[in-house]
N, C-alpha and C positions, 0 to 999 in steps of 0.2 A: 244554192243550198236551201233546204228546206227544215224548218224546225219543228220540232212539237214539246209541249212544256204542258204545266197543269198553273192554275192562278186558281187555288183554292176548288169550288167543284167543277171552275168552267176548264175545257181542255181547247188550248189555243194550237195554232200551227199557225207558221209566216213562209210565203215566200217573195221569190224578188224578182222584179222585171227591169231593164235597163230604158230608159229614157232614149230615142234615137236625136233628140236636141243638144244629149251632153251625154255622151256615152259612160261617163264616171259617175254618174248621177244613177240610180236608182230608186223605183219605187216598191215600197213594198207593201202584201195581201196578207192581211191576217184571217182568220178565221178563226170563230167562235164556238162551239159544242156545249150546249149545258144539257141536262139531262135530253140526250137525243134529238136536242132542239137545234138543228144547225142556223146561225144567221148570218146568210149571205153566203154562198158558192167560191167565190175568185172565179177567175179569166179562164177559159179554155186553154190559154197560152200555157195551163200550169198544169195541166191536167196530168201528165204522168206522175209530178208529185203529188197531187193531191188525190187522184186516186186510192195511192196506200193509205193515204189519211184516212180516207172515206172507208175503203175497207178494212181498216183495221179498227172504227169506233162505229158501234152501233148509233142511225140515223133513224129516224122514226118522221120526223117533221122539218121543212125547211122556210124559214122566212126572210123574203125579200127584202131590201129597206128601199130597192130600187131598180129598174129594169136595165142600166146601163150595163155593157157586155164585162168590165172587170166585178160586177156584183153579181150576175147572173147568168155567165156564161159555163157554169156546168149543171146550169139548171135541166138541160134536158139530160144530161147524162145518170143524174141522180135522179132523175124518174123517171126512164128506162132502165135502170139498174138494181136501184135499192126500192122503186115501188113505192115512196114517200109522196105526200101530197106537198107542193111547193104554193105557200100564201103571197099575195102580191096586191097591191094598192087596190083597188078594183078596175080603178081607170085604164091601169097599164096591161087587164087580160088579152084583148083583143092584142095589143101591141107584142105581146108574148106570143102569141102565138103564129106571129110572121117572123121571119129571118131577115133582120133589118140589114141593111148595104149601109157600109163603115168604111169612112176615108181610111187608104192604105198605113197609116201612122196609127191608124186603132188598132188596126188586123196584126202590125207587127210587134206592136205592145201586148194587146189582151188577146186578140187571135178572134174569131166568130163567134155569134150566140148563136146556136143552134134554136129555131123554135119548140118552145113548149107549153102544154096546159097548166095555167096557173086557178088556186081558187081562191076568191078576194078572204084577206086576212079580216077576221073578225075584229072586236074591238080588245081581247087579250089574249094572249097567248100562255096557253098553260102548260106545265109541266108534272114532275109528278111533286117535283118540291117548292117549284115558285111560279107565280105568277106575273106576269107581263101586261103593262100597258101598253097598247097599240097607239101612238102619238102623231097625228097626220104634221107632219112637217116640210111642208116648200119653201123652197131659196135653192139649193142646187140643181132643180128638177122640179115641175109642177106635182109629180105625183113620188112623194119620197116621205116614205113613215122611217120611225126610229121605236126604239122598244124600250121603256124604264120598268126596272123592279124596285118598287117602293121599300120592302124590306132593308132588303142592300145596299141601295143606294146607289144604283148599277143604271147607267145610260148607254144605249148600244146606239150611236148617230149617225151611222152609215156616213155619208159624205159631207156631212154639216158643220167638221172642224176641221178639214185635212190641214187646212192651212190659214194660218192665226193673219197674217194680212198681207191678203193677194193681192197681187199685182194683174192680173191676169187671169180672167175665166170663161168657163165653157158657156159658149152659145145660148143652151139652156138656163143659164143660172139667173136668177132676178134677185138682187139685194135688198130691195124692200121687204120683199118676200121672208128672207133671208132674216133680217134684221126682225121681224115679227114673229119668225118662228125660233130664233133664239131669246127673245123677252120671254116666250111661252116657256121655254125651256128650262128658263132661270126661275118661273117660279115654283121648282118642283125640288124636292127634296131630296139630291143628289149630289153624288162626290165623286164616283168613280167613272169616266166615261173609256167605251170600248171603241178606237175609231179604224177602220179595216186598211187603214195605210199608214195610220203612225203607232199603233197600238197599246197597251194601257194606260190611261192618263191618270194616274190617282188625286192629281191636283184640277182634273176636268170641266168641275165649275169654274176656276180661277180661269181655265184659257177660254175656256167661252164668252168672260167677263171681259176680258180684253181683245176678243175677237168684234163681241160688239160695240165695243166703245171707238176702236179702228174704225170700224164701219159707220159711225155713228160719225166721228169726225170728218171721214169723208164724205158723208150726205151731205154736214152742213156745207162743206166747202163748194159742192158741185151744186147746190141750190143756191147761195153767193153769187157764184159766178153766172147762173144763167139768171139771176136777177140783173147781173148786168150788163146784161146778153151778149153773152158771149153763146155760142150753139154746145151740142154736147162732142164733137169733134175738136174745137176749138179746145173746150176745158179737158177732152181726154192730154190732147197734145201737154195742157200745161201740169195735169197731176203725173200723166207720166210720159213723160217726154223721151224721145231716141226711138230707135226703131227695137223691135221686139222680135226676135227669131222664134217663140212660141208660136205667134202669130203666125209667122211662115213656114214653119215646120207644119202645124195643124191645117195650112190650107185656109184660117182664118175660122178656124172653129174655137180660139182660143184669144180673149182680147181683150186690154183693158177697158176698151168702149164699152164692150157687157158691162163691164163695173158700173160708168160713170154712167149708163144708158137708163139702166135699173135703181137708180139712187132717187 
């Protein structure tokens, strides 16, 4: 199923991909539209539904919040199609414009990124009625921006709250990282955040709040224990203990060692 709805001038659509670790499980792509400004693509995997999206609302501009294939896998389709310039980290150009090779659990979730020419997103993103800060933010991804509109009070966080306290993360992610660029986060003047898999959070500052204080208690915990040395395998074992089928599903691209590695 694929939805489409209006939240005041932004015009959203979701849709949904199945998990192959728990097939009743589901994740789901939001997308955001404010005046022509699309942020973030979804997954190639969705592409017949999101196409009629695409064509049925005028696209002018698209920004990235991050190169990974479910945030920018119809990047190239929307610029061969609708002729839009797609803004990206600057770091991640060159990386766009290769067709990265993706463990078979990615391709059957999000499906391929096609390569495409990205142009490094400035420092705001304009429209014809708001203006956008461009906010460099790493912890999911070294090179991973997020967009606030100060007026509204509007945070678009790309992958920086899917989940309020993981257990479990991608290879890429570093929590110190993480934990830094949500303190930055918090000191901006914000309520509503837009996040492209759990979608509008109007309470957005609160779960950030306790995204980092999670995070925060497990830093201290995992600095404890290698003060008394124990290794960071050891202390993964005892914050999260039993075997973890994410971990074997992803081929180990998925693990709480990233957590306790990056603390």
């Amino acid at each position: 199923m694929f939805e489409i709805w209006k939240y005041g001038d932004i015009i959203c659509a979701r849709g949904s991909r199945t998990m192959p670790w728990n097939r009743s499980s589901k994740m789901h792509v939001y997308y955001y539209l404010i005046d022509n400004l699309l942020i973030d693509t979804g997954p190639f995997s969705l592409k017949e539904q999101a196409v009629k999206f695409f064509d049925t609302n005028p696209i002018e501009q698209v920004f990235l919040t991050h190169i990974h294939e479910d945030h920018a896998g119809m990047a190239y389709w929307l610029q061969e199609n609708k002729k839009v310039p797609i803004y990206l980290h600057p770091c991640s150009i060159e990386h766009a414009s290769l067709e990265p090779e993706l463990k078979q659990y990615r391709l059957e979730i999000w499906g391929k990124r096609q390569k495409f020419e990205a142009e490094p997103v400035p420092d705001t993103m304009n429209t014809s009625r708001y203006t956008f800060q461009v906010i460099d933010s790493p912890g999911h991804c070294r090179h991973h921006k997020i967009l606030y509109e100060e007026r509204k009070g509007w945070l678009f966080s790309g992958d920086l709250i899917t989940t309020l306290k993981p257990k479990s993360v991608f290879c890429e992610e570093n929590m110190t990282e993480l934990i830094r660029s949500i303190k930055k986060i918090l000191t901006l003047n914000f309520h509503t955040v837009f996040c492209p898999h759990t979608g509008i959070l109007e309470n957005g500052r609160e779960l950030f709040g306790q995204k980092l204080n999670y995070l925060l208690q497990l830093q201290k915990q995992v600095r404890n224990l290698r003060y008394e040395g124990f290794s960071d395998r050891e202390i993964d074992q005892q914050l999260f203990p039993g075997p973890d089928p994410v971990t074997q599903l992803t081929e180990g691209e998925f693990s709480s060692y990233f957590i306790v590695n990056t603390l």
